[in-house]
FIKOLTI-701243 format. One line per 2 residues: number of its first residue (from 1); their letters; for each residue x, y, z of C-alpha. Coordinates in Angstrom, 2 decimals, padded with zeros to 5 digits, m for minus. Example, Ala and Ser with C-alpha at 12.3 -4.5 7.8 and 13.67 -1.06 7.14 Angstrom:
BEGIN
1) AS) 012.30/m004.50/007.80 | 013.67/m001.06/007.14
END
This chain:
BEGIN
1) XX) m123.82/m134.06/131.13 | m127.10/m136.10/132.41
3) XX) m130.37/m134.29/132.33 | m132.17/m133.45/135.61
5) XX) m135.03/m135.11/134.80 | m132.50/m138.44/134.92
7) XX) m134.43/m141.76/135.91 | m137.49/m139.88/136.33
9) XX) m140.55/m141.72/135.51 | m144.37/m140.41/135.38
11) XX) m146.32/m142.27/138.43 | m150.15/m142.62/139.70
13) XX) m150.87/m142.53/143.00 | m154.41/m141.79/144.88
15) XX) m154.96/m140.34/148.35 | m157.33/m141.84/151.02
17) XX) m158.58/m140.97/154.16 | m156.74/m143.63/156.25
19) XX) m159.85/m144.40/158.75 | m162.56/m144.45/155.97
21) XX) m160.66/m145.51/152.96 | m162.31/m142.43/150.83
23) XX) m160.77/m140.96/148.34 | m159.55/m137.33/149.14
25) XX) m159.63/m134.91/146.81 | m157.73/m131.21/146.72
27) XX) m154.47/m132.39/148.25 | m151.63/m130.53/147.92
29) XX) m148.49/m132.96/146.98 | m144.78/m131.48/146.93
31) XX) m142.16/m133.25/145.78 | m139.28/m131.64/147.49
33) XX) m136.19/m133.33/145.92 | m137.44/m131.61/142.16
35) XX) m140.05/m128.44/143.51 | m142.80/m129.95/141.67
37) XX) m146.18/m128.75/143.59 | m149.75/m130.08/142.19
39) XX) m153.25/m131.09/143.29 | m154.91/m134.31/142.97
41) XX) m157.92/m134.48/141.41 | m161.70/m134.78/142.23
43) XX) m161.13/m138.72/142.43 | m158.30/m138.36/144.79
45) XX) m155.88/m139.20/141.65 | m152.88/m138.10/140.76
47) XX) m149.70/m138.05/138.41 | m146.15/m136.65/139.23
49) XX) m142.83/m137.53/137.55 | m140.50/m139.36/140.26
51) XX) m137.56/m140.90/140.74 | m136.54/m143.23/143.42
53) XX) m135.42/m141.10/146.42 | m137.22/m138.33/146.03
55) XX) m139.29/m136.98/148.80 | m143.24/m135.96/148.64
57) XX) m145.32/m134.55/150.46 | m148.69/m134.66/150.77
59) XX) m151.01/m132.23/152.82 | m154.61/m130.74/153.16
61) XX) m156.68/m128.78/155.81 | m158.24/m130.66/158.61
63) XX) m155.65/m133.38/157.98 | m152.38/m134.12/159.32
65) XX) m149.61/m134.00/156.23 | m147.78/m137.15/155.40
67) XX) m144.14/m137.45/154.27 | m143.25/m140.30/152.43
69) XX) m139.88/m141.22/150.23 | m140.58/m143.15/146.60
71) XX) m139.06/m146.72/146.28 | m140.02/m147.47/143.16
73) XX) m143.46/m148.17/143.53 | m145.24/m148.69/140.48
75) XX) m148.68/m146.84/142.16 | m148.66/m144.42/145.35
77) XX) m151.44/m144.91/147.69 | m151.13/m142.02/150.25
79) XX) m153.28/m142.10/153.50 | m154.49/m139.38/154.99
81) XX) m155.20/m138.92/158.66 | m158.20/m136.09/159.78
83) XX) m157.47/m134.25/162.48 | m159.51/m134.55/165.79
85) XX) m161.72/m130.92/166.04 | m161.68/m129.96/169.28
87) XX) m164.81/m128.08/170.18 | m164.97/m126.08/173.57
89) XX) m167.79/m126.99/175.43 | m168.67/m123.85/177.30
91) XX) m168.86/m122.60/173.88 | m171.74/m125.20/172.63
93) XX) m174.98/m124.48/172.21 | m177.73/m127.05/171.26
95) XX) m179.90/m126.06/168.11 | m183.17/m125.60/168.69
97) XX) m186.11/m126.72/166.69 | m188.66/m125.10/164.56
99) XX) m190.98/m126.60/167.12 | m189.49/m124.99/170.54
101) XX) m189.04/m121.55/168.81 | m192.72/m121.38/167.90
103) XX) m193.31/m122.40/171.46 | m191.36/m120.22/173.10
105) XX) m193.34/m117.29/170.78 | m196.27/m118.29/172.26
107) XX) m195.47/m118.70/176.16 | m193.69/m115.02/175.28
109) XX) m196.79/m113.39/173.36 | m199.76/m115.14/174.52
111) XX) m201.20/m111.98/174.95 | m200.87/m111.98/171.24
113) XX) m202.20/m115.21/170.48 | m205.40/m114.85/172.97
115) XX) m206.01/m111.83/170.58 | m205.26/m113.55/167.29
117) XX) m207.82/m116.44/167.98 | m210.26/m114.89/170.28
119) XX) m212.58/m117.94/170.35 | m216.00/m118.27/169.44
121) XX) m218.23/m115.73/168.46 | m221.43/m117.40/169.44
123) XX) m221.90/m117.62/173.23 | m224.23/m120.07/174.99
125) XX) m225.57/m119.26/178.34 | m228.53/m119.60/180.78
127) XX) m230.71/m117.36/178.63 | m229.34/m118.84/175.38
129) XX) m226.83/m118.56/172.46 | m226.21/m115.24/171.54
131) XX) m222.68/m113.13/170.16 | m219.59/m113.26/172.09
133) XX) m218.80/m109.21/172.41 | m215.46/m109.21/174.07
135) XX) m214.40/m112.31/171.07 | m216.03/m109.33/168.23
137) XX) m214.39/m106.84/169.33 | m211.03/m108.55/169.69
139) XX) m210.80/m109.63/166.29 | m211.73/m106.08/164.60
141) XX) m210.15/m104.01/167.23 | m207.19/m101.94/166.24
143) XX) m205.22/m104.53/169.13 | m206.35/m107.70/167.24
145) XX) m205.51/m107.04/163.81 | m201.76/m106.28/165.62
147) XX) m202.04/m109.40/167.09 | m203.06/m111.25/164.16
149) XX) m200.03/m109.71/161.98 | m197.97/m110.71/165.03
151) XX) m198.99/m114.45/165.32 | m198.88/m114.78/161.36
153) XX) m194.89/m113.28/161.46 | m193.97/m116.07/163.90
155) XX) m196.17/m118.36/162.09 | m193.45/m117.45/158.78
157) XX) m190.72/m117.56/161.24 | m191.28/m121.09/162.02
159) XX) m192.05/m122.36/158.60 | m188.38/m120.41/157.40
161) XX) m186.88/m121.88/159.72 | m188.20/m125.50/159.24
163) XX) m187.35/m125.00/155.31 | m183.73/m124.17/156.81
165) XX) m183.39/m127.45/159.30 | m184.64/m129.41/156.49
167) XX) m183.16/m128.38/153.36 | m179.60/m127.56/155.26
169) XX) m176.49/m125.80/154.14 | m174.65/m129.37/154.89
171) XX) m176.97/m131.27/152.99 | m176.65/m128.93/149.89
173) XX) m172.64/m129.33/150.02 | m172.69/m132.83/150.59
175) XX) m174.73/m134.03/147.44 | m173.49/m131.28/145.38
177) XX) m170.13/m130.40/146.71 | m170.77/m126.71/146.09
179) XX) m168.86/m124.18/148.90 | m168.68/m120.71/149.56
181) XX) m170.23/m118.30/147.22 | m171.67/m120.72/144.97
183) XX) m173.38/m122.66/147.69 | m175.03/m119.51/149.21
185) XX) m176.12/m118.49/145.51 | m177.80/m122.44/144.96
187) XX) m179.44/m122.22/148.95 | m181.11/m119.00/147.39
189) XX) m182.35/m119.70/143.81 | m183.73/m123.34/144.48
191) XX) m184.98/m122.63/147.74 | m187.72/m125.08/148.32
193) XX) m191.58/m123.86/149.45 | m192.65/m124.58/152.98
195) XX) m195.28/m127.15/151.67 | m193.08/m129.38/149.39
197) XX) m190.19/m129.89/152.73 | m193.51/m130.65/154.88
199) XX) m194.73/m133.70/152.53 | m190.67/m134.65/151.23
201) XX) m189.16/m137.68/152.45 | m185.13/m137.53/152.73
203) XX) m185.46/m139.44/149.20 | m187.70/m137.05/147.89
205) XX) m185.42/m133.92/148.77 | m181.71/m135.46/147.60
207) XX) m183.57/m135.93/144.19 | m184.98/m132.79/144.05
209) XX) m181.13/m130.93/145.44 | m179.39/m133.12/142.37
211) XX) m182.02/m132.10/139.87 | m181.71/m128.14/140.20
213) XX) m177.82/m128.88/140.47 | m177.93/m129.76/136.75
215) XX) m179.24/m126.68/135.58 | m177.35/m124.28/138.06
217) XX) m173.84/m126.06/136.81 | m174.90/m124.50/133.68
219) XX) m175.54/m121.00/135.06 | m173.65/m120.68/138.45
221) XX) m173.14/m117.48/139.53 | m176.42/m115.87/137.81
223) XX) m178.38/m113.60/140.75 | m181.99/m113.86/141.27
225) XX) m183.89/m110.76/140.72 | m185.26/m109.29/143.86
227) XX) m189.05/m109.43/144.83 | m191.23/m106.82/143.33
229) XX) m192.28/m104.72/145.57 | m196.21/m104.95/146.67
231) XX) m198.48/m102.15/145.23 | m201.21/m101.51/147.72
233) XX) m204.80/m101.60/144.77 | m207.06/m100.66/147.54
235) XX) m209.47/m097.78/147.55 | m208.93/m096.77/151.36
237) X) m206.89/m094.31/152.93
END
C-alpha cells in the first residue's frame, strides 16, 4: 500500500505581479489535488510539497487568481495579474488643498478677518497722525477678540490639514507597510509638528517615517495618553 504523500517533493516558487515584476506577498496558494492551503511570505516566497499533476491555485484581493498544473518544475514562478479598479466618476471628487480651504475661510468670514487684523492704529490725515478709533476698538471689542479666536481656528485648520496632505496615510503604509489599526495608532503617536513638514523635503520625511517605525515595531499597539486638560491660572472672573 503506497503512501499518499507518493512522489511528492517539497518545491519553491515566488509570486509576481505580472505587469511590474514585484514580488507579491500574502497570497493565498491551494493545492487542490492534496487540500494543502498556505501563504507566501513577505518576499513573495513560498514552499509546498507537490507532485506532478497536481493542481494550485494561487489568489489574492485586487488580483485576478491563477490556476496552474505542476510539471515538474524545479521552481514555480506564479504571475499575478491586478485587477483594473473601476472608479465611478459622478462619484469623484478632487481633493482640495490646504491652500483653497484657507481661502475659501476667508472669502466666507471676511467679516472675521477685517476684525482680526483691523489695520493700523496710527492714522495720518490732513491735520496729522493721530489713533485709528474704529482699528482700537475692533481689536479690544467683545466682536474682535471673537474674530481673532475665529481666524486663529482656521489658521490650525489649515496647518492640520497641511500636516495631513504631507505626512499621508499612503505614505505611512507604503514605507512601513503598517494597515489598519496599527497604522492609525503610528499616524497618531509620531505625528509630525506643523513646522518640521513646512521645512522637510520628501527625503527628509521618509527618514524621519522609518526612524519612529523602529521604535513603534517594538511597542505597537501602546496608546498615547490623552492631553491634559488646560487649567485656567488667571486671577479674573
Amino acid at each position: 500500500m503506497f503512501s499518499v504523500s507518493y512522489g511528492q517533493s517539497e518545491i519553491g516558487g515566488i509570486v509576481l505581479d505580472v505587469e511590474s515584476k514585484q514580488r507579491i506577498a500574502k497570497v493565498f496558494l491551494v493545492n487542490k489535488s492534496t487540500g494543502e492551503k498556505i501563504y507566501n511570505n513577505s518576499k513573495g516566497e513560498f514552499a509546498m510539497k507537490l507532485r506532478e499533476g497536481d493542481l494550485l491555485i494561487a489568489s489574492k484581493e485586487n488580483y485576478f487568481s491563477d490556476t496552474l498544473v505542476y510539471k515538474g518544475e524545479k521552481v514555480l514562478v506564479i504571475s499575478l495579474k491586478r485587477k483594473a479598479i473601476e472608479i465611478p466618476t459622478v462619484n469623484v471628487v478632487a481633493r482640495r488643498s490646504p491652500e483653497e480651504i484657507l481661502e475659501q475661510r476667508k472669502k466666507e468670514y471676511s467679516r472675521a478677518y477685517r476684525l482680526a487684523d483691523p489695520g493700523d492704529y496710527v492714522s495720518v490725515g490732513q491735520n496729522g497722525a493721530g489713533l485709528s478709533i474704529d482699528a482700537v476698538y475692533n481689536y479690544f471689542s467683545r466682536e474682535g477678540r471673537n474674530a481673532r479666536r475665529l481666524t486663529q481656528y482656521f489658521q490650525k485648520e489649515y496647518e492640520d490639514n497641511y500636516i495631513d496632505m504631507v505626512f499621508s496615510r499612503e505614505l505611512v503604509k507604503r514605507e512601513t507597510g503598517l494597515e489598519g489599526e496599527a497604522l492609525d495608532n503610528f499616524m497618531v503617536r509620531y505625528r509630525p509638528t506643523y513646522a518640521f513638514v513646512l521645512k522637510a523635503t520628501h527625503y527628509d520625511l521618509v527618514k524621519y517615517i522609518k526612524t519612529k517605525y523602529q521604535y513603534f515595531k517594538y511597542i505597537p499597539y501602546i496608546k498615547p495618553l490623552p492631553d491634559l486638560q488646560k487649567i485656567d491660572l488667571s486671577l479674573e472672573k
